[in-house]
C-alpha positions in Angstrom: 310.5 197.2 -4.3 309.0 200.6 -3.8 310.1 203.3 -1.7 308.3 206.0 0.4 309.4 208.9 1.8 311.0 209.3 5.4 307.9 210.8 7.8 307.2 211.0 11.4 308.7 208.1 13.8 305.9 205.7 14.5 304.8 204.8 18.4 307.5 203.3 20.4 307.0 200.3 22.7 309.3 197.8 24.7 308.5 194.6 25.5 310.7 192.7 28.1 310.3 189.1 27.8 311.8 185.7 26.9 312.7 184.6 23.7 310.3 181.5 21.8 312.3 179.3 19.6 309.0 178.4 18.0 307.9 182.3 17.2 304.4 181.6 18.8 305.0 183.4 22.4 307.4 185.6 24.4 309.4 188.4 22.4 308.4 186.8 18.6 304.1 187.1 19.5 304.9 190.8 21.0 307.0 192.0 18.1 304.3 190.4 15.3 301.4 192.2 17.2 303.5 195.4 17.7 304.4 195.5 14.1 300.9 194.5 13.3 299.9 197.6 14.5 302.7 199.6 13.4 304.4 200.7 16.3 308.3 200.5 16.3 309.4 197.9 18.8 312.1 198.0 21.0 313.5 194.8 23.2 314.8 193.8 26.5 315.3 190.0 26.1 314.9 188.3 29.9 315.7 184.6 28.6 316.4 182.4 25.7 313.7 179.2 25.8 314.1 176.1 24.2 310.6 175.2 22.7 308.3 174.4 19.8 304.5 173.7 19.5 304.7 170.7 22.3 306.5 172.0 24.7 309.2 174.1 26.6 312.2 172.0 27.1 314.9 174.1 28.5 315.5 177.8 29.5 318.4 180.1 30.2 318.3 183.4 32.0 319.9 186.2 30.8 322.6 187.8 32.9 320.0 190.3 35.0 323.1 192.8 34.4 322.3 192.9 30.7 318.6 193.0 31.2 318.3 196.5 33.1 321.2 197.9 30.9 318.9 196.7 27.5 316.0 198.9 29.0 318.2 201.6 30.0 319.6 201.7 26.9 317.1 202.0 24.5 314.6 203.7 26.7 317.0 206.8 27.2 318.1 207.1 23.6 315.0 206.0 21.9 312.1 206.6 24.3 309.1 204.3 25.3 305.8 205.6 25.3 304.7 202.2 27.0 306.4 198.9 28.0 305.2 195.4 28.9 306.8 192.3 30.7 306.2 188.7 29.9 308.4 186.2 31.3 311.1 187.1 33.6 312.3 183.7 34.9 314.6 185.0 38.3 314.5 186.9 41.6 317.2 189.1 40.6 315.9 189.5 36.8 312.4 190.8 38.4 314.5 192.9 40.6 316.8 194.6 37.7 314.0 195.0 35.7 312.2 197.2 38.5 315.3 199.3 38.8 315.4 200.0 35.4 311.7 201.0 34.9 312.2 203.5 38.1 315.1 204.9 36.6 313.9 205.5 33.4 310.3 206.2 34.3 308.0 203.3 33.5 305.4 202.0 35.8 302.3 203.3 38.0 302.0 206.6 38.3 305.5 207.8 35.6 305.2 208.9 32.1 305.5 205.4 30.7 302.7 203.0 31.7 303.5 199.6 32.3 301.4 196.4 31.4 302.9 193.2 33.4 301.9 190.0 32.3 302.7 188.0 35.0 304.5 184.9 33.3 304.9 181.9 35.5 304.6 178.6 33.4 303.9 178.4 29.4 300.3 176.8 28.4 302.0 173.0 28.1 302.7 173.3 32.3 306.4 174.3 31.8 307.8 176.3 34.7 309.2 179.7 33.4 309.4 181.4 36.6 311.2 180.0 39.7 309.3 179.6 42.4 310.7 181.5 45.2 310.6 184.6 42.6 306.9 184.8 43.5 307.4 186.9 46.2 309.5 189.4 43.9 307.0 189.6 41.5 304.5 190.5 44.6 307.2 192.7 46.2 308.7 194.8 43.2 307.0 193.9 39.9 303.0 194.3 40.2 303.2 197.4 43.0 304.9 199.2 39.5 302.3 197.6 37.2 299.3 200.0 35.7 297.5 197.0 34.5 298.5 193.6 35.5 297.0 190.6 33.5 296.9 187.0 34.8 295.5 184.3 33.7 293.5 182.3 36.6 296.6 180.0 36.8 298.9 183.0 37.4 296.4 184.5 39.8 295.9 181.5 42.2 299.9 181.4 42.2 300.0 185.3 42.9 297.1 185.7 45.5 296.3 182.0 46.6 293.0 182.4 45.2 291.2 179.7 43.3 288.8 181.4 40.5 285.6 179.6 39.5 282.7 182.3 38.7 282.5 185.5 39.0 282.5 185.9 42.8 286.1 184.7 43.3 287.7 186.5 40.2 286.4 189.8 41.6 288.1 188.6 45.1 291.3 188.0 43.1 291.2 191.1 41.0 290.9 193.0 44.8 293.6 190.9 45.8 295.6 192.4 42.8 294.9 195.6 43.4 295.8 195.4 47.2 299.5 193.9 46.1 300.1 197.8 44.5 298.8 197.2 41.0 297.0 200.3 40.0 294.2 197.9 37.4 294.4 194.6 37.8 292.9 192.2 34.8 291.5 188.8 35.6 291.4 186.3 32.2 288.6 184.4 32.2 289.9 182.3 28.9 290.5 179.3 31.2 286.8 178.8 33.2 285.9 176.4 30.7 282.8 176.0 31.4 281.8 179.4 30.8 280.1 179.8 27.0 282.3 183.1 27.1 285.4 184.2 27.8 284.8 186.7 30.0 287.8 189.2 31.7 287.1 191.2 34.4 289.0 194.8 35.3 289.1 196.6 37.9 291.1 200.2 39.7 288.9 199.3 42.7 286.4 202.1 42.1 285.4 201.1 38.8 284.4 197.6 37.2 284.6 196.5 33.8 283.3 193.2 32.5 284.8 191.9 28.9 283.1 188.7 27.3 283.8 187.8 23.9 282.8 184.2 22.6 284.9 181.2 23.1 286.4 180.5 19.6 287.2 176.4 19.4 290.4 176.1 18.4 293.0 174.3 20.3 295.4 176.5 18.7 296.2 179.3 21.0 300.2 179.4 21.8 300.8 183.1 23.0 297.5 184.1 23.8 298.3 186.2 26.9 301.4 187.9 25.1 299.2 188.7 22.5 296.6 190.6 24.8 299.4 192.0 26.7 301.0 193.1 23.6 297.5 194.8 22.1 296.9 196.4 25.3 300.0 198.6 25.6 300.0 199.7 22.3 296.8 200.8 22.5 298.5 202.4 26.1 301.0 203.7 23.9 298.6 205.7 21.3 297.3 207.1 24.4 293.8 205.1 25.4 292.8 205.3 28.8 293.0 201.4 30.3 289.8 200.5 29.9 289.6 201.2 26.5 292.8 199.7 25.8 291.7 196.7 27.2 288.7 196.3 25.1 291.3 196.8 22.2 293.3 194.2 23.2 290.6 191.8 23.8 288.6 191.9 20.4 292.3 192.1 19.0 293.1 188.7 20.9 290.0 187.5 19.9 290.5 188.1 16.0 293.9 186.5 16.4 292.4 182.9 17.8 290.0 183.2 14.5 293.0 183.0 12.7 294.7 181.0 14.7 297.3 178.0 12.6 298.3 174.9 13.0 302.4 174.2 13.5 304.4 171.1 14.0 302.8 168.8 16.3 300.8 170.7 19.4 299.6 174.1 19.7 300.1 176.7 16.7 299.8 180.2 17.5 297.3 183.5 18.0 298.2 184.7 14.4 298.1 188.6 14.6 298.8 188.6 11.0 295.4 188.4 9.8 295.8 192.3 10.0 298.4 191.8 7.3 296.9 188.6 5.4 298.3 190.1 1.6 301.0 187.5 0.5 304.3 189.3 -1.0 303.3 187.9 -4.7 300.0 189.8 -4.1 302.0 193.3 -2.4 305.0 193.0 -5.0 304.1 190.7 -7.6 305.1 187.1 -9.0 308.4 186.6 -8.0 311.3 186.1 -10.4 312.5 183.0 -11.1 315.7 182.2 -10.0 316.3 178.8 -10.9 319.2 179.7 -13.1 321.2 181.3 -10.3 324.2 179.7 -9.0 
């Protein structure tokens, strides 16, 4: 295997999020998209799900102890030019994880911006967030957020309101925005009816429109991590939000086209079209090792 000499540390992100048996969501679709774009990734895991391609079937939380003591431990030794969360399942894990982005620095307005992707339930229906955490993720989580990014099921739980055009997802991105969130992103993935997908973003002065069109595939497992993901590395090589935005939305976009089937639902967003080379094309045929014991 070849060798190359030891150069400059690459980007550094953190993603703090639940764990996908399946490796289409949570901590597995932020790592692949974070590799993909060769940043060095750092975790903080939140939970440890129980799911494949139909389903989430059970969940446990991780002890929320352990969750602020991952962030504080990698972000003081390592350093985080830009974090995301994804699902973070409890009250008191939303609340550890808000003390540990103040102490170390990450959120609206500190050194390390912030994406939170607002995780309440996967794309099957399956509750990830319990529901009286709602008003912790109003309360501590989105008033820290630089950009927040719900989907319009995740914004009617958050704000009350019901999008349907582009009237009511301006209303909910205001809504957003009055919660404490310094941008707030609407998806638009889910207005089905809509020939597009179109995202709207907002810092309350400004108002940025996204549309990108609707590719038909029903395989689309990690979706939101994936934009999430995209958009804070493109935070953490220093875009403005906007921009980053747009990155993260043709990024997403490439990863549906690409998008694979697995077991029997949903496959995933595949951010590896970036890296589509096989290993017998990088490194050659391999060896055969049917002699070995």
């Amino acid at each position: 295997m070849p060798t190359a000499p030891l150069g400059a540390a690459p980007h550094r992100v953190l993603t703090i999020a639940g764990s996908d048996s399946g490796g289409g969501a949570g901590i597995q679709a932020d790592m692949r998209t974070f590799a993909t774009l060769g940043l060095h990734a750092c975790v903080a895991i939140t939970a440890v799900t129980v799911q494949n391609s139909t389903g989430v079937q059970d969940f446990r939380g991780v002890d929320p102890d352990i969750v602020g003591a991952q962030i504080r431990s990698v972000a003081g030794d390592i350093g985080i030019e830009a974090a995301k969360t994804g699902m973070l399942a409890s009250t008191a894990i939303i609340e550890a994880v808000a003390a540990a982005a103040d102490a170390e620095g990450i959120g609206k307005g500190r050194a390390t911006p912030l994406v939170v992707d607002p995780v309440a339930a996967s794309m099957h229906g399956d509750p990830l967030l319990a529901s009286e955490a709602l008003d912790a993720l109003r309360a501590e989580l989105i008033p820290r957020a630089t950009v927040v990014t719900p989907n319009l099921d995740e914004v009617r739980l958050i704000t009350g309101i019901e999008v349907v055009d582009g009237d009511s997802q301006r209303r909910a991105a205001d809504s957003l925005l009055a919660l404490g969130a310094q941008w707030a992103l609407v998806k638009g993935g889910h207005l089905r009816e809509s020939p597009d997908s179109p995202d709207l973003l907002t810092d309350g002065a400004q108002f940025v429109a996204f549309t990108a069109p609707r590719v038909p595939t029903g395989h689309d497992h990690g979706a939101g991590d994936t934009l999430a993901a995209a958009i804070t590395a493109a935070l953490a090589h220093g875009r403005a939000v906007p921009a980053a935005v747009e990155f993260g939305k043709a990024w997403v976009t490439e990863g549906l086209r690409w998008a694979y089937p697995l077991g029997a639902g949903h496959g995933p967003v595949n951010p590896l079209w970036a890296v589509a080379p096989s290993i017998e094309h990088r490194y050659g045929e391999q060896t055969d090792r049917s002699d070995s014991p």
